[in-house]
C-alpha positions in Angstrom: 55.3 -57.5 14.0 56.0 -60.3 16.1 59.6 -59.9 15.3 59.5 -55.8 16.4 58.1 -57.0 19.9 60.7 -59.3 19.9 63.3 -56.8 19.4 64.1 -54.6 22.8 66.0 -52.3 20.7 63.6 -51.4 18.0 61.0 -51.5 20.4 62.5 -48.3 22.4 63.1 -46.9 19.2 59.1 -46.7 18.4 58.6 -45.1 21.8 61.2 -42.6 21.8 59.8 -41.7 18.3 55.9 -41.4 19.9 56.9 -39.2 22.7 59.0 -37.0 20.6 55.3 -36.5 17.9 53.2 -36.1 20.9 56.0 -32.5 22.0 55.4 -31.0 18.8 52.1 -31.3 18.2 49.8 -28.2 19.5 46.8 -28.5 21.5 44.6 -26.4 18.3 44.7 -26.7 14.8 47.3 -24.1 12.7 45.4 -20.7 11.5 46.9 -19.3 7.9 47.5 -15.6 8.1 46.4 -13.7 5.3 47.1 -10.7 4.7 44.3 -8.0 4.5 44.3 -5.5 1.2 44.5 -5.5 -2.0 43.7 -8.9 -3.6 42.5 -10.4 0.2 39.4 -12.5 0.7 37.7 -10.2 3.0 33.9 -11.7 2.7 32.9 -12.2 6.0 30.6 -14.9 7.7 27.1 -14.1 8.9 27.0 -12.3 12.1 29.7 -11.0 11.7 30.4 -6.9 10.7 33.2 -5.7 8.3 34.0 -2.3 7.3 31.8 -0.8 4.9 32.6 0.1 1.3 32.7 3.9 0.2 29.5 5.6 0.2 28.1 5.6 -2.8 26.6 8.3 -5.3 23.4 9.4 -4.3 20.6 7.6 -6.9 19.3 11.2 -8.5 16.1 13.0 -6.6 17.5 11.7 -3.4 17.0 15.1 -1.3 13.3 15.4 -2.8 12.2 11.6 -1.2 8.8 11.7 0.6 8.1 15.6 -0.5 4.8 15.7 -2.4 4.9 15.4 -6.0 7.5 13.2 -6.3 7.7 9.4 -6.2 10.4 6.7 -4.7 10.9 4.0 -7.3 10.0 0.3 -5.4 11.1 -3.0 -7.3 9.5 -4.3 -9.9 8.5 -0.2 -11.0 8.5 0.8 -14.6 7.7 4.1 -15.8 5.0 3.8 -17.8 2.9 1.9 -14.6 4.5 5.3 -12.3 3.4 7.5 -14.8 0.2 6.1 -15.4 -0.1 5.4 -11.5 0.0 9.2 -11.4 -1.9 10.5 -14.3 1.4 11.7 -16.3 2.7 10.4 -19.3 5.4 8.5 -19.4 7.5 10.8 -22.0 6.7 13.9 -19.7 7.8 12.1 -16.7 11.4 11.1 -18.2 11.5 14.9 -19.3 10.3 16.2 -16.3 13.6 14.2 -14.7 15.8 15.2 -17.2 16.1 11.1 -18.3 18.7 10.2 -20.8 17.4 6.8 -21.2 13.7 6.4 -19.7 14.2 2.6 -19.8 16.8 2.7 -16.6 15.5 3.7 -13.6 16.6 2.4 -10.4 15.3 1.3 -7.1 15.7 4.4 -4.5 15.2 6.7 -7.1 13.0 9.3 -6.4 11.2 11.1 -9.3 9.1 14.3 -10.1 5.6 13.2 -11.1 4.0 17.0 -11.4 4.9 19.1 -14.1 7.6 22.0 -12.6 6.3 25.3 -11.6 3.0 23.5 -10.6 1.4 23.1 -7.4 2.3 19.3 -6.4 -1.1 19.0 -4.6 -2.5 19.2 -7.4 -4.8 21.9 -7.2 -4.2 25.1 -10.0 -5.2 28.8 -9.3 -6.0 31.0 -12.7 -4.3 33.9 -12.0 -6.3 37.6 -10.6 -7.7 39.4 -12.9 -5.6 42.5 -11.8 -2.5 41.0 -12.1 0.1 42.6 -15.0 0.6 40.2 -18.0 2.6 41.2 -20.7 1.6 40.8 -24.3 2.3 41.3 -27.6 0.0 41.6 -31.0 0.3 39.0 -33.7 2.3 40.5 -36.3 4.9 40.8 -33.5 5.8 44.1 -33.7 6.5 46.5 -30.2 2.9 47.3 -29.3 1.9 51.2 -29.6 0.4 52.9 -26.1 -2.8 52.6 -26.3 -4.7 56.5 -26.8 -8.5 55.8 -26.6 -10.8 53.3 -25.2 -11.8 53.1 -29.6 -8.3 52.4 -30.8 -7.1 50.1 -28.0 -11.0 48.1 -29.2 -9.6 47.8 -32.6 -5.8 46.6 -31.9 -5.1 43.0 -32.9 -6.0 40.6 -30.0 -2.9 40.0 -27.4 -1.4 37.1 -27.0 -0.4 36.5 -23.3 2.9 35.5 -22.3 2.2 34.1 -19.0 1.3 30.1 -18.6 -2.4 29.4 -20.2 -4.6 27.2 -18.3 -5.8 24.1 -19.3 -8.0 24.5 -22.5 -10.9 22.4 -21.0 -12.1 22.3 -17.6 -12.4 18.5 -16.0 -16.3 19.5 -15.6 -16.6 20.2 -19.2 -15.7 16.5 -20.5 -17.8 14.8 -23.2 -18.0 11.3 -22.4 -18.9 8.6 -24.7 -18.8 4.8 -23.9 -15.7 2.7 -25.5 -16.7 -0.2 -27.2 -20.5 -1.2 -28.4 -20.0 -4.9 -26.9 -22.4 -5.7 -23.2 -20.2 -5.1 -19.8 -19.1 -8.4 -18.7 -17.2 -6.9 -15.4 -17.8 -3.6 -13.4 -15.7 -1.7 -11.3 -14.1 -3.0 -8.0 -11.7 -1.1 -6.1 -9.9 -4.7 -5.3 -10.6 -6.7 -8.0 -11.2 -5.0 -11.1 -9.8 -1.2 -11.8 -12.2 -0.4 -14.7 -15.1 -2.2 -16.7 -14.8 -5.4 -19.4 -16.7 -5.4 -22.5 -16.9 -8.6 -24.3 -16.7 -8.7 -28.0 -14.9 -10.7 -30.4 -12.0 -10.3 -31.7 -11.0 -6.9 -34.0 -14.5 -5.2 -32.4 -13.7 -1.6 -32.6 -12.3 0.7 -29.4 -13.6 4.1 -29.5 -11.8 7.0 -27.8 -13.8 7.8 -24.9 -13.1 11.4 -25.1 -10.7 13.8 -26.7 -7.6 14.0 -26.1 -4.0 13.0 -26.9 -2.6 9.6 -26.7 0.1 9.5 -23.8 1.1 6.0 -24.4 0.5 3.3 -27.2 2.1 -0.5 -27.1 2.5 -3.4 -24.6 5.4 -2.3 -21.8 3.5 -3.2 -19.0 2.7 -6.5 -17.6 -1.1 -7.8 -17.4 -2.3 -5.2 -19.7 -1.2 -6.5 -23.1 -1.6 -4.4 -26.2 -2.3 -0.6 -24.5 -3.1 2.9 -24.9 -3.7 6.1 -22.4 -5.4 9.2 -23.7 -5.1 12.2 -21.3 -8.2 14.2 -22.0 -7.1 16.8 -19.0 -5.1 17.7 -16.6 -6.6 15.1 -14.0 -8.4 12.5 -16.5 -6.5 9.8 -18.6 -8.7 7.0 -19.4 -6.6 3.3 -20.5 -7.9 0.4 -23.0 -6.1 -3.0 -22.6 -5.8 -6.1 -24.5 -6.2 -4.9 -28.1 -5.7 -6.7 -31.0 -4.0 -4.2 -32.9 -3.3 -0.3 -31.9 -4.6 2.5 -34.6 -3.2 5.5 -33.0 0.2 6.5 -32.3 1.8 8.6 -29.0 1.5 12.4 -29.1 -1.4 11.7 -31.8 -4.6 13.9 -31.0 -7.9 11.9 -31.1 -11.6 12.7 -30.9 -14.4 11.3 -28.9 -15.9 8.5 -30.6 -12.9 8.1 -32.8 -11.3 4.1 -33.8 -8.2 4.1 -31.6 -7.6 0.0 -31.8 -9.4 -3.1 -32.2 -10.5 -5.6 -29.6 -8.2 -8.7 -28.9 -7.1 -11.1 -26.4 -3.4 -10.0 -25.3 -2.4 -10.8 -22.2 -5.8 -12.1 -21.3 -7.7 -15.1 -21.1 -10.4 -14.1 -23.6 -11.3 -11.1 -26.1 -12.5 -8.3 -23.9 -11.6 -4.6 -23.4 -10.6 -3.6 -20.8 -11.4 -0.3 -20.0 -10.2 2.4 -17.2 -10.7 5.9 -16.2 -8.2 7.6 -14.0 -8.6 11.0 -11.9 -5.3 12.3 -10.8 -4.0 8.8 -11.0 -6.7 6.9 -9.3 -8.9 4.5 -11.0 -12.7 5.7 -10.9 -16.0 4.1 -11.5 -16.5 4.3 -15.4 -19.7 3.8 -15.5 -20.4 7.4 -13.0 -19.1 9.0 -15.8 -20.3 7.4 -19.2 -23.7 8.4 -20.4 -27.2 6.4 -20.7 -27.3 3.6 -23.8 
């Protein structure tokens, strides 16, 4: 180093050589230009818009979302909860939809939760008594026109083509109580959506009325080893945490009948857990079961 001081040749050379760096250097650092298109990097920083995608399919039951008698799927939805959620059954739901596989539904989704043709309030008319309903006798043969008040009396019985009503009337339900065990939990509107009945475990569960069994296994969370009867067309009742399930979906079961056996899944102890549902809504139980 000393020797380069010493130098006045070599010295000039290092400064001619600084100046000429400091010339070409910019004042900002270089920006890469990348090309945008096929291929390109074109995730952008927050804050900060880029041009949107192309729209999208609409998810199916779009145009129907907030009409009444249809529901919006929400994360963490399955269809059992929205069927039971809405006193349906899960299988008429998915048909009802025209489903091809009831285990994908999606968030955005909107879906039919009334049977079609029916009044999505909920409320069914019978139809006048004047109105024209077309029939037909039972050996299925063209009916003959009818001559006298005597031989019309002594036809075969009609069988009417037009929608039939709901065999039994909600009023007309025979209630019985679901397990022999003592209540260890009543309803609560916050807390607890039915009654517990303690027992041990593989205690019998009585259907509480008749009906058909909607649903029969352990889909949805907190409820463990399930099954919903529909008795009507606004009463299911539900009967969590069972040991083992007796009765199968679609199967028709009577009041008082052995539907499952009492167990511990997806509980902290062996209880039942027991609801009754009116158009979807959890009830009091107890306002409906009869004196022990």
């Amino acid at each position: 180093m000393q020797q380069l001081f010493r130098s006045p040749l070599l010295w000039a050379s290092v400064v001619v050589m600084a100046l000429t760096g400091c010339q070409n250097t910019p004042h900002r650092a270089p920006v890469e230009d990348r090309p945008v298109g096929k291929g390109a990097n074109t995730q952008a920083m927050p804050g900060t818009a880029i041009t949107p995608a192309p729209e999208s399919k609409p998810l199916p039951g779009a145009e129907n979302a907030g009409k009444p008698g249809y529901y919006t799927v929400k994360p963490g939805d399955t269809l059992i909860r929205i069927a039971m959620d809405n006193g349906q059954g899960w299988k008429d739901v998915a048909r009802w939809n025209g489903m091809d596989n009831p285990n994908l539904i999606e968030v955005g989704q909107v879906l039919r939760v009334v049977p079609p043709g029916v009044d999505p309030t909920g409320v069914t008319t019978k139809p006048l008594a004047s109105s024209k309903v077309e029939t037909r006798p039972l050996d299925g043969k063209s009916p003959a026109p009818a001559t006298t008040t005597a031989s019309a009396a002594s036809a075969p019985a009609p069988i009417a083509t037009a929608p039939v009503a709901a065999t039994k009337d909600d009023d007309d339900i025979s209630w019985g109580w679901p397990a022999s065990g003592p209540v260890a939990a009543g309803f609560d509107e916050v807390r607890n959506k039915g009654m517990a009945f303690s027992g041990k475990a593989g205690d019998p569960v009585f259907a509480a009325a008749d009906g058909r069994v909607m649903y029969a296994g352990a889909g949805l969370r907190g409820y463990g080893n399930m099954i919903i009867i529909k008795h009507s067309t606004n009463y299911l009742t539900a009967y969590a945490h069972n040991q083992t399930l007796l009765v199968k979906e679609d199967q028709v079961v009577r009041k008082g009948q052995k539907i499952a056996e009492m167990g511990s899944s997806d509980a902290d102890a062996v209880k039942l857990h027991f609801e009754v549902r009116k158009q979807g809504k959890p009830i009091d139980p107890s306002k409906l079961l009869p004196a022990r």
